[in-house]
PyMOL Python script that loads the backbone (N, CA, C, O; Angstrom):
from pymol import cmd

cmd.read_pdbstr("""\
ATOM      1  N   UNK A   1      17.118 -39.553 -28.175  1.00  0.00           N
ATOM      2  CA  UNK A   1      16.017 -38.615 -28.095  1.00  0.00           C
ATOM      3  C   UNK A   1      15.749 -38.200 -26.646  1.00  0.00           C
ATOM      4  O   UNK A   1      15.460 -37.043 -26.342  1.00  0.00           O
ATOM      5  N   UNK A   2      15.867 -39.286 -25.696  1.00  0.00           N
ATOM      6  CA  UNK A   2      15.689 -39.010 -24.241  1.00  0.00           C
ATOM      7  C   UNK A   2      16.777 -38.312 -24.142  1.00  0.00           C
ATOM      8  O   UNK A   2      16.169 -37.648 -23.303  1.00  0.00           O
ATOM      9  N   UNK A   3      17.578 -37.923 -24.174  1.00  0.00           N
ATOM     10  CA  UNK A   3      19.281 -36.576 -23.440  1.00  0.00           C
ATOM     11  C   UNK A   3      18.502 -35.392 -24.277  1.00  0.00           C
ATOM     12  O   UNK A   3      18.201 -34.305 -23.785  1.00  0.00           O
ATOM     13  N   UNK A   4      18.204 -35.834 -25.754  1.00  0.00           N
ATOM     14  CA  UNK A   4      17.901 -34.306 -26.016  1.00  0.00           C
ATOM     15  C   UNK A   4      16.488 -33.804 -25.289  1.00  0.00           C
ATOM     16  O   UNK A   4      16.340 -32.602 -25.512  1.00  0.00           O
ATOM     17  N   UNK A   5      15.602 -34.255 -24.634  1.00  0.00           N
ATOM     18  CA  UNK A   5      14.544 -33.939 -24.312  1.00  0.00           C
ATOM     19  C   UNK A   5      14.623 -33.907 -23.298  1.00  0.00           C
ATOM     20  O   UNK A   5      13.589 -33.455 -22.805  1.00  0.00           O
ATOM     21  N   UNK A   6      15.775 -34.306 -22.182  1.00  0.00           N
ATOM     22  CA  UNK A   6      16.450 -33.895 -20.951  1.00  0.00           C
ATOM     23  C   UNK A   6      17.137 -32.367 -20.729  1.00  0.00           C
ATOM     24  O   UNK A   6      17.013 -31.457 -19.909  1.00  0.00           O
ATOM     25  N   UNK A   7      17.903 -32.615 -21.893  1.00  0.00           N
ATOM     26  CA  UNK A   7      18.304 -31.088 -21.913  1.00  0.00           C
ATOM     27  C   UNK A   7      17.559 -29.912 -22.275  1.00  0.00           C
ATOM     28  O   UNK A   7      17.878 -28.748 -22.036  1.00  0.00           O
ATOM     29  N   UNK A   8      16.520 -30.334 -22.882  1.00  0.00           N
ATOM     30  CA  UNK A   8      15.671 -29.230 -23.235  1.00  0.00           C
ATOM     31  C   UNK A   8      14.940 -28.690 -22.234  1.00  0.00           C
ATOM     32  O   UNK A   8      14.498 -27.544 -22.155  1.00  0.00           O
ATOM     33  N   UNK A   9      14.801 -29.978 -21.147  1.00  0.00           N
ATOM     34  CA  UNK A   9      13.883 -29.498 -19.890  1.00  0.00           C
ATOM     35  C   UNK A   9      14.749 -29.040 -19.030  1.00  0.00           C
ATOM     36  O   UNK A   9      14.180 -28.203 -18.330  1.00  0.00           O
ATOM     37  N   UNK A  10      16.053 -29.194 -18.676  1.00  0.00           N
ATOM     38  CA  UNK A  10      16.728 -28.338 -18.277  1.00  0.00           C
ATOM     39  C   UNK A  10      17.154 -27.059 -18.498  1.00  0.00           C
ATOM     40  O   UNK A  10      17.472 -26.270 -17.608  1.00  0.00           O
ATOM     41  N   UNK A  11      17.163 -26.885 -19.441  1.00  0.00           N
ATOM     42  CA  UNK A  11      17.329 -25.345 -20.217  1.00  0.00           C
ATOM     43  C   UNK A  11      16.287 -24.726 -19.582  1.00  0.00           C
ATOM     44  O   UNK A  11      16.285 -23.679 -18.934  1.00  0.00           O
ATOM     45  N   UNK A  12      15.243 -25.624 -19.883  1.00  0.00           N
ATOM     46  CA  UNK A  12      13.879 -24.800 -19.560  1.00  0.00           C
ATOM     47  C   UNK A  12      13.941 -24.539 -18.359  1.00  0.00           C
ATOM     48  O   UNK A  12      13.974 -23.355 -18.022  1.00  0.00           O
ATOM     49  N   UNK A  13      13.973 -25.500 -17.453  1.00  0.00           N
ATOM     50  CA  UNK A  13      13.822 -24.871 -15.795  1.00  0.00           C
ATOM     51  C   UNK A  13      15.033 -24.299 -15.372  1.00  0.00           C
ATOM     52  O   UNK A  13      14.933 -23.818 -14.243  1.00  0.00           O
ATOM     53  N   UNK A  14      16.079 -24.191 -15.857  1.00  0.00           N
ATOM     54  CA  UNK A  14      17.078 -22.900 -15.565  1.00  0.00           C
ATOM     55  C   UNK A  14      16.730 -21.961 -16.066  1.00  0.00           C
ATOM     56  O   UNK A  14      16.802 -21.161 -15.133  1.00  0.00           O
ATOM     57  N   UNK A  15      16.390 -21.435 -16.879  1.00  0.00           N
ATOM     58  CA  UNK A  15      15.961 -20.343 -17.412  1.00  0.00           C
ATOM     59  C   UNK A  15      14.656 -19.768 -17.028  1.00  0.00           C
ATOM     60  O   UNK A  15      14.609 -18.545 -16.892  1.00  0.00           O
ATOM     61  N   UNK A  16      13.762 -20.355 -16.864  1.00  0.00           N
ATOM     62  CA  UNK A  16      12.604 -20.296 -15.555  1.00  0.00           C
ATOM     63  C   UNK A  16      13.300 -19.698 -14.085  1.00  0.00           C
ATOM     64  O   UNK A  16      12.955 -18.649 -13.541  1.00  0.00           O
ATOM     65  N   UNK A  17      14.123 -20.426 -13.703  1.00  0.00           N
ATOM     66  CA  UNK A  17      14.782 -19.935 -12.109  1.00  0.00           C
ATOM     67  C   UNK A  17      15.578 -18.960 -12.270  1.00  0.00           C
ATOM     68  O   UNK A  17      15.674 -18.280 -11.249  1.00  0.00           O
ATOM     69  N   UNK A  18      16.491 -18.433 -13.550  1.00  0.00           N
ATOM     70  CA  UNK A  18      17.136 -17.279 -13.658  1.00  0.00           C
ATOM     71  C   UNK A  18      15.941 -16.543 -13.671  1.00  0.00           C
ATOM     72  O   UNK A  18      15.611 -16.148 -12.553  1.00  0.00           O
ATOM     73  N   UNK A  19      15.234 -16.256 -14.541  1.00  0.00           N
ATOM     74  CA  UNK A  19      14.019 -15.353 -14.683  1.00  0.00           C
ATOM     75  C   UNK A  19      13.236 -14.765 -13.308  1.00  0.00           C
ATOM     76  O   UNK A  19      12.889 -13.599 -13.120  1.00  0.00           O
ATOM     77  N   UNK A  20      13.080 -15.793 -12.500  1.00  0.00           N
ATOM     78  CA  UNK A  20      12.805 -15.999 -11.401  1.00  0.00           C
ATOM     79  C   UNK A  20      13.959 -14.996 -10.271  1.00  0.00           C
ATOM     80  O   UNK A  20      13.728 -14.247  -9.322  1.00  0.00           O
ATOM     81  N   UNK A  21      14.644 -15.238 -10.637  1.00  0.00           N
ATOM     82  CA  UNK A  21      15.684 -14.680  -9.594  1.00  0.00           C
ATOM     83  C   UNK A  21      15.898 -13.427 -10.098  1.00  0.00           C
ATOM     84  O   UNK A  21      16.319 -12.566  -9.326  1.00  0.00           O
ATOM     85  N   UNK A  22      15.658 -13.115 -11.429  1.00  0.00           N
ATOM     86  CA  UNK A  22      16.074 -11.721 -11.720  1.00  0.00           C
ATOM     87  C   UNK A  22      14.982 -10.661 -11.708  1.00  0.00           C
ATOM     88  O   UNK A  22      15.185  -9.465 -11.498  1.00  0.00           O
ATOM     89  N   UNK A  23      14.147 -11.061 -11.885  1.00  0.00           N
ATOM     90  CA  UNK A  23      12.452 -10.431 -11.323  1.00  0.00           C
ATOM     91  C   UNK A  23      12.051 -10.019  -9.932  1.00  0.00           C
ATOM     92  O   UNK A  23      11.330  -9.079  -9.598  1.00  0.00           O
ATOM     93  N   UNK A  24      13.023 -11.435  -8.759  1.00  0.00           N
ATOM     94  CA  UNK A  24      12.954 -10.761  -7.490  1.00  0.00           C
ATOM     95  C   UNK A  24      14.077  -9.982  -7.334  1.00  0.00           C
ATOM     96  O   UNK A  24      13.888  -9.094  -6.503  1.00  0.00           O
ATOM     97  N   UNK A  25      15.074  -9.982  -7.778  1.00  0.00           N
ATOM     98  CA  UNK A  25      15.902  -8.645  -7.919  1.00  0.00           C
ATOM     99  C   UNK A  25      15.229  -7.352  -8.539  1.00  0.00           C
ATOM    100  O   UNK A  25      15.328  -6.220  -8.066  1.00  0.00           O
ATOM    101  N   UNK A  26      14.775  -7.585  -9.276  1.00  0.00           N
ATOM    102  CA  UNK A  26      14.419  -6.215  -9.742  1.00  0.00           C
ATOM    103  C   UNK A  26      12.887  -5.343  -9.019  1.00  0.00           C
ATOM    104  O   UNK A  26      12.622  -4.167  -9.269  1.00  0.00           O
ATOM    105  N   UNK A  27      12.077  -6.211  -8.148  1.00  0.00           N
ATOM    106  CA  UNK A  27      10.989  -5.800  -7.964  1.00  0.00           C
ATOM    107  C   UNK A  27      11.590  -5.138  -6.148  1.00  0.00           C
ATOM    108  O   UNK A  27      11.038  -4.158  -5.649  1.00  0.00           O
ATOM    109  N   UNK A  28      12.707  -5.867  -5.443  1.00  0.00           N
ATOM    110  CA  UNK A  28      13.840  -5.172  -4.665  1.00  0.00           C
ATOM    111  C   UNK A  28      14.341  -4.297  -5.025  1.00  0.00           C
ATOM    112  O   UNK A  28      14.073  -3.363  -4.270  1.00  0.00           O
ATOM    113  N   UNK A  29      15.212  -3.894  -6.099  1.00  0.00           N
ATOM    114  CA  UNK A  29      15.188  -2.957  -6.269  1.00  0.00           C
ATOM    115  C   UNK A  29      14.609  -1.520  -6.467  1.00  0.00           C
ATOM    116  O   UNK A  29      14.937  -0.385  -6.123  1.00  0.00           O
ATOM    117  N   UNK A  30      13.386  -2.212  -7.328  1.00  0.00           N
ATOM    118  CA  UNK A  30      12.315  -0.886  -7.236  1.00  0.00           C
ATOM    119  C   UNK A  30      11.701  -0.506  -5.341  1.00  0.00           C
ATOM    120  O   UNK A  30      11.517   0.622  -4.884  1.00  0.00           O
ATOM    121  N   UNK A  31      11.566  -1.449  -4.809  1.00  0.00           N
ATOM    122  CA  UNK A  31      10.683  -1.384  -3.840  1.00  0.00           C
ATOM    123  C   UNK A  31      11.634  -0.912  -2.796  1.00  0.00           C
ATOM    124  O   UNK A  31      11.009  -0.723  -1.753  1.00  0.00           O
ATOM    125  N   UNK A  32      13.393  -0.547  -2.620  1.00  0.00           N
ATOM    126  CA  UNK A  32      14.132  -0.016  -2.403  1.00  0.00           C
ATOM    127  C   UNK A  32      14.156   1.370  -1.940  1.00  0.00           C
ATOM    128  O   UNK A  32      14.675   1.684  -0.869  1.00  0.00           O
ATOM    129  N   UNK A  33      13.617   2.180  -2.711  1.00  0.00           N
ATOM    130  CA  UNK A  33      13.900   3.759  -2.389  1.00  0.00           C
ATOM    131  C   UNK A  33      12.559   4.016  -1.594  1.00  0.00           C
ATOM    132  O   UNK A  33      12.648   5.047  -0.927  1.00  0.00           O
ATOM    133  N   UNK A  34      11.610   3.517  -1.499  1.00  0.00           N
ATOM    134  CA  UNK A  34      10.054   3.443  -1.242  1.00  0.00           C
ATOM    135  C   UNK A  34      10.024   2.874   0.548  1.00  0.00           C
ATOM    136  O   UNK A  34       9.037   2.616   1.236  1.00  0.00           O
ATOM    137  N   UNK A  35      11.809   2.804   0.995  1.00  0.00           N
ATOM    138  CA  UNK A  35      11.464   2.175   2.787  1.00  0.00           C
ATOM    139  C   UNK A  35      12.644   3.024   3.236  1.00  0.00           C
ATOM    140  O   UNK A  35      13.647   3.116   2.529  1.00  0.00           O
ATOM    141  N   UNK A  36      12.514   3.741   4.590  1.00  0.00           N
ATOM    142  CA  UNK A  36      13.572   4.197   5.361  1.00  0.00           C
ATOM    143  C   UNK A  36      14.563   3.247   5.603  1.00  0.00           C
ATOM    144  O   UNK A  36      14.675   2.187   4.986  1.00  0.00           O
ATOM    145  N   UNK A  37      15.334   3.667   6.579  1.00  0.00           N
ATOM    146  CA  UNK A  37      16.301   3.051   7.255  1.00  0.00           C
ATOM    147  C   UNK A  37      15.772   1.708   8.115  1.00  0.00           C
ATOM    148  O   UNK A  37      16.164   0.542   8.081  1.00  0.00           O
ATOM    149  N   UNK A  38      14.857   2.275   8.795  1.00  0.00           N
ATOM    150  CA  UNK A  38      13.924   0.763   9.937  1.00  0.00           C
ATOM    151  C   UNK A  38      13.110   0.132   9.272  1.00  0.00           C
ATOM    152  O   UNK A  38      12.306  -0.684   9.722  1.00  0.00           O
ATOM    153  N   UNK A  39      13.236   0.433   8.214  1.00  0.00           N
ATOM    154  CA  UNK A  39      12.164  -0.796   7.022  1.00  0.00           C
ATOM    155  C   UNK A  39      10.491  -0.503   6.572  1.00  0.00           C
ATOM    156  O   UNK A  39       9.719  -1.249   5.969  1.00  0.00           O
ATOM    157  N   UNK A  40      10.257   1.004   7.166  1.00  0.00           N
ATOM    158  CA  UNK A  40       8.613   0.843   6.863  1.00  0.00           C
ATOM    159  C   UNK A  40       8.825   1.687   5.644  1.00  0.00           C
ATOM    160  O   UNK A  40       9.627   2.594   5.424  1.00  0.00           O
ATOM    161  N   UNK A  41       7.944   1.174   4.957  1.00  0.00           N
ATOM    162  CA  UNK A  41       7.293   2.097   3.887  1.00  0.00           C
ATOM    163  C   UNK A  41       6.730   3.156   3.528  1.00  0.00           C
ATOM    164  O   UNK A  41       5.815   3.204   4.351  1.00  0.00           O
ATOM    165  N   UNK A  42       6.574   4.376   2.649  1.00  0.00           N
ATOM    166  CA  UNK A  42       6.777   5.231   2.510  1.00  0.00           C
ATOM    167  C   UNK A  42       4.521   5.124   2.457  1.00  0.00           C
ATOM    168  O   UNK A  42       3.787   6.073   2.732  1.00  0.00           O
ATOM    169  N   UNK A  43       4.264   4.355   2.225  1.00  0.00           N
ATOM    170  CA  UNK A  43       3.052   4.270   2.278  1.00  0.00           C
ATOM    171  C   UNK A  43       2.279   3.919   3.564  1.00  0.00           C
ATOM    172  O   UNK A  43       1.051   4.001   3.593  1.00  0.00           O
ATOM    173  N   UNK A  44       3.200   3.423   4.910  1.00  0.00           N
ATOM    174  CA  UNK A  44       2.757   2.862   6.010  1.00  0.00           C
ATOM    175  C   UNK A  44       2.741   4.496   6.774  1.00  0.00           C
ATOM    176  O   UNK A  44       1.968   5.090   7.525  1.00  0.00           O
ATOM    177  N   UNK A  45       3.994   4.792   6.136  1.00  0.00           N
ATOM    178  CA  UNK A  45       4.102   6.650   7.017  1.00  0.00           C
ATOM    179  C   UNK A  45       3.012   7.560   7.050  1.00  0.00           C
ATOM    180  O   UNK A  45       2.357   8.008   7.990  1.00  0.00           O
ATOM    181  N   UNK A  46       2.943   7.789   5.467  1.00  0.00           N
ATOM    182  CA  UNK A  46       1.920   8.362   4.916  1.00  0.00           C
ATOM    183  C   UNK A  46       0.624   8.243   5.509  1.00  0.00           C
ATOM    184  O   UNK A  46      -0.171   9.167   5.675  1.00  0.00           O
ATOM    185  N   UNK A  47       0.439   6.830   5.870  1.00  0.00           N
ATOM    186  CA  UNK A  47      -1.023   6.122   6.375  1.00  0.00           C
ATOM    187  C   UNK A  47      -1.500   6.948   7.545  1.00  0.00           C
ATOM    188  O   UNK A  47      -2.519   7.638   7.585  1.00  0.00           O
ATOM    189  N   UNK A  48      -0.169   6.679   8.941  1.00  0.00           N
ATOM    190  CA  UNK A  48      -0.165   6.950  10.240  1.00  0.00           C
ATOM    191  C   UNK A  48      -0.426   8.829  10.566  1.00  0.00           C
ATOM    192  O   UNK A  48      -1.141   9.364  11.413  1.00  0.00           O
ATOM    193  N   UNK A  49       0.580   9.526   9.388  1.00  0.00           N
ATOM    194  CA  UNK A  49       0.193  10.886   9.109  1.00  0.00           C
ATOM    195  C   UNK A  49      -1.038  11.083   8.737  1.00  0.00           C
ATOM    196  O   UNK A  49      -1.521  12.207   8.875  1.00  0.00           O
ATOM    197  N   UNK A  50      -1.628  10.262   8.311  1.00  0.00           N
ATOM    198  CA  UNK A  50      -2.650  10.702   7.878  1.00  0.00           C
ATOM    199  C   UNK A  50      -3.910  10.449   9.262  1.00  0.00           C
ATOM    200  O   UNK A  50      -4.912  11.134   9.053  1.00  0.00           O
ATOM    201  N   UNK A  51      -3.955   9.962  10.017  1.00  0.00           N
ATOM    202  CA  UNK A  51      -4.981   9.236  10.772  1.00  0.00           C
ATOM    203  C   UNK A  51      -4.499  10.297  11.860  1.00  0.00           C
ATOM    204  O   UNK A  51      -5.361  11.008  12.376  1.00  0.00           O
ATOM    205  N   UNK A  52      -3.093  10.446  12.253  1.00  0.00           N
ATOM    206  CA  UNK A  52      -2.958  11.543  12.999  1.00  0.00           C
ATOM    207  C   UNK A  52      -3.661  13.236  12.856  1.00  0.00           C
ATOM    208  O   UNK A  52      -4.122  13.989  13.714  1.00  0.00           O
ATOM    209  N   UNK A  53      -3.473  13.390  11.272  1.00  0.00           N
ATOM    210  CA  UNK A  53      -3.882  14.451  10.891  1.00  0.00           C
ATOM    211  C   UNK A  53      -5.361  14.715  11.064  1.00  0.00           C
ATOM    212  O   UNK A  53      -5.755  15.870  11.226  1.00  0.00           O
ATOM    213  N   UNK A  54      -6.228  13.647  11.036  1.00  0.00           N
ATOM    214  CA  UNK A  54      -7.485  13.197  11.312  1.00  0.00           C
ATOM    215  C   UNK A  54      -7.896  13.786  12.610  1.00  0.00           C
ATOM    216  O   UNK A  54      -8.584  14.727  13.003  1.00  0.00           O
ATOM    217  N   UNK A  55      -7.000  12.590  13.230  1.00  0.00           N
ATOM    218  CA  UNK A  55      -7.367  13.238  14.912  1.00  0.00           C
ATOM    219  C   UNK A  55      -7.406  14.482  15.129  1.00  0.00           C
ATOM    220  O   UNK A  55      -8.373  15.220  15.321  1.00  0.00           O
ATOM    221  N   UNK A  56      -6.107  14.731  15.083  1.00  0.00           N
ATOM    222  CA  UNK A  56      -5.823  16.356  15.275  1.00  0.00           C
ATOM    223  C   UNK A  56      -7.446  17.131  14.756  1.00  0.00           C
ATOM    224  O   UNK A  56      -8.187  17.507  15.664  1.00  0.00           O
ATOM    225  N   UNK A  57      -7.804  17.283  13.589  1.00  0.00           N
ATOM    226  CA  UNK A  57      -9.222  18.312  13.065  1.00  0.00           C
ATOM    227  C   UNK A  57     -10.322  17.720  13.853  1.00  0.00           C
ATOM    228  O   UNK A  57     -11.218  18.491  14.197  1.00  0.00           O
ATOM    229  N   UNK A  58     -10.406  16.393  14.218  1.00  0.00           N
ATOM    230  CA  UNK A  58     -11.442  16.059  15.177  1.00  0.00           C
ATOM    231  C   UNK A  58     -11.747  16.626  16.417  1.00  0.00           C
ATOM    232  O   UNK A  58     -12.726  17.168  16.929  1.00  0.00           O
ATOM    233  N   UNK A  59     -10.333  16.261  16.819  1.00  0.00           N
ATOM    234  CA  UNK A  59     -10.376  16.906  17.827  1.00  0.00           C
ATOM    235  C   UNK A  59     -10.419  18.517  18.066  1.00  0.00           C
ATOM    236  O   UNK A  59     -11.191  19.055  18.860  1.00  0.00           O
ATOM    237  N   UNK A  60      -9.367  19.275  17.168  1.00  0.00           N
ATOM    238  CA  UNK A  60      -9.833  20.720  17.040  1.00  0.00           C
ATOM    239  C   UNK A  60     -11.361  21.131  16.877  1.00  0.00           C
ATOM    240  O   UNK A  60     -11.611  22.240  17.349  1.00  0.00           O
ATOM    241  N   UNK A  61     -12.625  20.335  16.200  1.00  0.00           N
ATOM    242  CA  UNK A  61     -13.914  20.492  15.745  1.00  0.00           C
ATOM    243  C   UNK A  61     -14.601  20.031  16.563  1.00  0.00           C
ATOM    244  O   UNK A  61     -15.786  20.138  16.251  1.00  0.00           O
ATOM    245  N   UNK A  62     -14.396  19.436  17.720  1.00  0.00           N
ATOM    246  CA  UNK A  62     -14.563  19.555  18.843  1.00  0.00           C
ATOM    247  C   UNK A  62     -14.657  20.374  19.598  1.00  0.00           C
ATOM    248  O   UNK A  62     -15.708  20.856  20.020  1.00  0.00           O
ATOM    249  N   UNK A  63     -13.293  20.735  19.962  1.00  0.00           N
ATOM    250  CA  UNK A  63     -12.878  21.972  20.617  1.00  0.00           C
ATOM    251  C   UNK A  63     -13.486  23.162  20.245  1.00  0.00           C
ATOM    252  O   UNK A  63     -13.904  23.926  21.115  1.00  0.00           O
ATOM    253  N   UNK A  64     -13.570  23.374  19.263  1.00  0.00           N
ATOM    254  CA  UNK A  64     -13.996  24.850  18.299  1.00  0.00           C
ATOM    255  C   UNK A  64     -15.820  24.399  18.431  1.00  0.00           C
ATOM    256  O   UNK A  64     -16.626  25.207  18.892  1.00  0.00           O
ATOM    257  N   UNK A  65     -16.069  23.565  18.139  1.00  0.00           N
ATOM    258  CA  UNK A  65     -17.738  23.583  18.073  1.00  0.00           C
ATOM    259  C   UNK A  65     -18.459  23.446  16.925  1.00  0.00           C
ATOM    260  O   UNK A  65     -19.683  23.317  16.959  1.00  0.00           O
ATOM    261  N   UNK A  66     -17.722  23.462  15.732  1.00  0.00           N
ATOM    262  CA  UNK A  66     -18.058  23.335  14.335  1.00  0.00           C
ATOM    263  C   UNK A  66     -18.101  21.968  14.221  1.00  0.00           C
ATOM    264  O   UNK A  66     -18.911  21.722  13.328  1.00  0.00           O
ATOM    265  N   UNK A  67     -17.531  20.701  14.778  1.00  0.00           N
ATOM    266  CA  UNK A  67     -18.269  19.398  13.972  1.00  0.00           C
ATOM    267  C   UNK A  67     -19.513  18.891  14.309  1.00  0.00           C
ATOM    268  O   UNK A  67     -20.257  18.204  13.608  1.00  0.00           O
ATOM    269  N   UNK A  68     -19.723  19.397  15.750  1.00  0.00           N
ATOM    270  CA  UNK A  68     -21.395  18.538  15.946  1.00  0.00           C
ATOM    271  C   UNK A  68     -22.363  19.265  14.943  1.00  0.00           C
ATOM    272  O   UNK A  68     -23.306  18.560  14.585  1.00  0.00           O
ATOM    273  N   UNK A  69     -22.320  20.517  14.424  1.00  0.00           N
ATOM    274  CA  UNK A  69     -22.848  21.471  13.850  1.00  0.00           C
ATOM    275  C   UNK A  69     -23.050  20.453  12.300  1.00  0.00           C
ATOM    276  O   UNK A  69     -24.186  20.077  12.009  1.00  0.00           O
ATOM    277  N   UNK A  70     -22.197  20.188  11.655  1.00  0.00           N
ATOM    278  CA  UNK A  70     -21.587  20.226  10.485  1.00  0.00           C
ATOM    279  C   UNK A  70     -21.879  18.598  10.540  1.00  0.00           C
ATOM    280  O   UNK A  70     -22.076  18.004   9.480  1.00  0.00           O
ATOM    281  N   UNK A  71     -21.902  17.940  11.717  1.00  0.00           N
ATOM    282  CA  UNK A  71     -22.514  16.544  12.036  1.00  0.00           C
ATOM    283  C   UNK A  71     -23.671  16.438  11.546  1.00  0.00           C
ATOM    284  O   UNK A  71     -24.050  15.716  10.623  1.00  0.00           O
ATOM    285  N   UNK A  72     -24.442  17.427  12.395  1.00  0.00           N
ATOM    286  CA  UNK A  72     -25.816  17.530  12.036  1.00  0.00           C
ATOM    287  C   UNK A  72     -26.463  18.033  10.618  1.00  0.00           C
ATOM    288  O   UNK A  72     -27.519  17.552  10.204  1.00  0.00           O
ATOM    289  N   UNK A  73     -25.919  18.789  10.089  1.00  0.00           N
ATOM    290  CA  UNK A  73     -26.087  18.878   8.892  1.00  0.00           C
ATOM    291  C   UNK A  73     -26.022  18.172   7.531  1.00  0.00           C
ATOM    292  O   UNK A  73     -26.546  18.495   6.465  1.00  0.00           O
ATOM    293  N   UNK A  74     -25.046  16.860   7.919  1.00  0.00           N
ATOM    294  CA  UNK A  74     -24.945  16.141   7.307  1.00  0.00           C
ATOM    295  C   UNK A  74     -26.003  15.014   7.202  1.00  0.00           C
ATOM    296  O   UNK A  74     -26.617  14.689   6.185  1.00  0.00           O
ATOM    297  N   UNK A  75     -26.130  14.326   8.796  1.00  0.00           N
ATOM    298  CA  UNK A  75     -27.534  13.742   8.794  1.00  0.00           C
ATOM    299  C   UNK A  75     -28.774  14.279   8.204  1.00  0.00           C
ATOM    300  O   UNK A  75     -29.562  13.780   7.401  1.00  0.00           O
ATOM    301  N   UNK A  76     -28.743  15.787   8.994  1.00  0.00           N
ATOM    302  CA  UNK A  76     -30.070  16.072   8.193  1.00  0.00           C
ATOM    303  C   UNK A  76     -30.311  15.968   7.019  1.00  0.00           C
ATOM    304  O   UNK A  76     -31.418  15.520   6.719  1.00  0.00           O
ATOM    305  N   UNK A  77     -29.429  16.319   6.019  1.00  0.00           N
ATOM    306  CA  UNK A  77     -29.716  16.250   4.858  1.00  0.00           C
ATOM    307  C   UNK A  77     -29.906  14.564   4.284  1.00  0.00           C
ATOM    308  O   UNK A  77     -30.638  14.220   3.356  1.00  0.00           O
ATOM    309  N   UNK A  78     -29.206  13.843   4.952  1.00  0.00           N
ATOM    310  CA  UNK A  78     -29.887  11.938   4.473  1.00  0.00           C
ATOM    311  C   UNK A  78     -31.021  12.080   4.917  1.00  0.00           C
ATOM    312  O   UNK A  78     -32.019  11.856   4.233  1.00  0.00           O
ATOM    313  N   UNK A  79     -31.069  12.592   6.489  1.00  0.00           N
ATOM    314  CA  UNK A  79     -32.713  12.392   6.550  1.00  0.00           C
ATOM    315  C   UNK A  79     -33.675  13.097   5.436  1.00  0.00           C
ATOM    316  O   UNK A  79     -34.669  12.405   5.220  1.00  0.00           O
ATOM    317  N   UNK A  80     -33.645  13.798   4.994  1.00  0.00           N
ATOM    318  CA  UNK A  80     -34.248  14.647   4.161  1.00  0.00           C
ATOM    319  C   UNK A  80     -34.710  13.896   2.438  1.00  0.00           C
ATOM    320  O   UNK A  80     -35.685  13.834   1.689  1.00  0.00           O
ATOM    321  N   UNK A  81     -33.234  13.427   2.504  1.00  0.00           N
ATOM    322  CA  UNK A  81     -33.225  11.947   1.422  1.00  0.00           C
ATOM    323  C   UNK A  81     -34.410  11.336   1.343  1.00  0.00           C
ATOM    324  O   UNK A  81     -35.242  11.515   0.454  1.00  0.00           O
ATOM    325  N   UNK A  82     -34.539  10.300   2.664  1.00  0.00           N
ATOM    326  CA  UNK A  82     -35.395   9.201   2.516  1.00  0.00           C
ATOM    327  C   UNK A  82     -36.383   9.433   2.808  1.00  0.00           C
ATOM    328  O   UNK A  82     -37.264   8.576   2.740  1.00  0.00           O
TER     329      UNK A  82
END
""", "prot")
cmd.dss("prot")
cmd.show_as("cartoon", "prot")
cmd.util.cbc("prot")
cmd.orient("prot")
């Protein structure tokens, strides 16, 4: 009874560690097309474009004179809130 209840727990934890190994294959694979060549992610890019893109209108709304404007309008209206 002890070999068969040896082997059963072996089955079991091989088949656990295949599972295991084929899940981190496959979640590599998906996560594959989603990184350039130097390894960042298609979501880290996205991020940095985006914060750049930020700056950039800040700074243009600056320049132009429309955000302190559009600043203020925004406060005012919370103030107006409470």
């Amino acid at each position: 009874m002890k070999k068969l209840l040896n082997r059963v727990v072996n089955w079991k934890n091989g088949w656990a560690g295949k599972l295991a190994v084929r899940t981190e294959a496959v979640v590599l694979r998906l996560a594959r097309p989603l990184q350039n060549q130097n390894g960042a992610t298609i979501v880290e890019i996205l991020g940095y474009a985006l914060i750049a893109v930020l700056a950039i209108v800040v700074v243009w709304g600056l320049i132009k004179g429309w955000l302190p404007t559009f600043w203020q309008s925004i406060t005012g209206r919370l103030d107006n809130l409470s």
